[in-house]
TORMARMAR-390945 format. One record per residue (C-alpha): residue in one letter; x, y, z. Coordinates in steps of 0.25 Angstrom, whole numbers, padded with zeros to 4 digits, always signed. Last residue first. Layout:
% TORMARMAR-390945
aXYZ ...
% end
This chain:
% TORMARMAR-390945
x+0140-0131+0044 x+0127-0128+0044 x+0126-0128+0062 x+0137-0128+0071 x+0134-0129+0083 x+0145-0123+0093 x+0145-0122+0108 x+0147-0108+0116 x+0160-0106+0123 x+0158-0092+0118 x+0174-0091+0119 x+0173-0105+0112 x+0163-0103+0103 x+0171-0091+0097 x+0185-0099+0094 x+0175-0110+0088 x+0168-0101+0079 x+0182-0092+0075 x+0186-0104+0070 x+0176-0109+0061 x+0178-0097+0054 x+0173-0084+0051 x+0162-0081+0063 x+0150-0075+0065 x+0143-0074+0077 x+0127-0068+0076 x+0123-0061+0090 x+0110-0068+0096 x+0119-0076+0108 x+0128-0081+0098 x+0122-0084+0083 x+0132-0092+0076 x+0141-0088+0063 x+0151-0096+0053 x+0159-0092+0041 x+0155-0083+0029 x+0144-0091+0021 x+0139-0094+0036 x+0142-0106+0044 x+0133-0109+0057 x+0136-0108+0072 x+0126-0112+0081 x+0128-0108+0097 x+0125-0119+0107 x+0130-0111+0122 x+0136-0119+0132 x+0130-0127+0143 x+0137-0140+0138 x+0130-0151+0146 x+0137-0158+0157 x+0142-0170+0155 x+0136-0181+0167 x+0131-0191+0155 x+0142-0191+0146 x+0139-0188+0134 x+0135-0195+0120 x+0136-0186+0108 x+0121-0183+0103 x+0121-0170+0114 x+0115-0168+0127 x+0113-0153+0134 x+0099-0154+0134 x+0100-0140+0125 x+0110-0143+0116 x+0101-0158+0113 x+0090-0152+0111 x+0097-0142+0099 x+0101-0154+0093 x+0087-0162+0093 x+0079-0147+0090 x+0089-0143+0079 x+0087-0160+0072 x+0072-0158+0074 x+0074-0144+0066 x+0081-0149+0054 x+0071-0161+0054 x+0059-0151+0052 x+0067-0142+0042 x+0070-0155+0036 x+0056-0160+0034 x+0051-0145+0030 x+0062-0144+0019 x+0057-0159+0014 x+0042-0153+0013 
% end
């Protein structure tokens, strides 16, 4: 029953975040005429070997932390990082 309670909770707290990406509004206080970030959230995550994200289907992978935020920015996509 606990692994059903936290799998339910893990799931609330995706749905709020994701939300939030989507209306364009984060926790951090902004000012009320900032336009909303119109890029792209992509989800980067740790493996045993370095990091990878799904980018448009295609599996990314990457060797350092580095090479993540060099890549991002010639995506100009925005970074969650998720397991780290």
């Amino acid at each position: 029953m606990k692994l059903k309670t936290e799998w339910r909770t893990l799931r609330e707290r995706l749905k709020a975040a994701v939300h939030l990406a989507d209306s364009g509004s984060t926790r951090e206080d902004r000012s009320p005429d900032a336009a909303p970030d119109p890029r792209e959230w992509v989800i980067v995550y740790r493996t045993e070997r370095g990091f990878c994200c799904m980018y448009r289907g295609e599996p990314v992978e990457f060797d350092e932390m580095l090479d993540v935020q060099i890549w991002s920015e010639e995506e100009d996509v925005r970074l969650w990082y998720f397991g780290l």
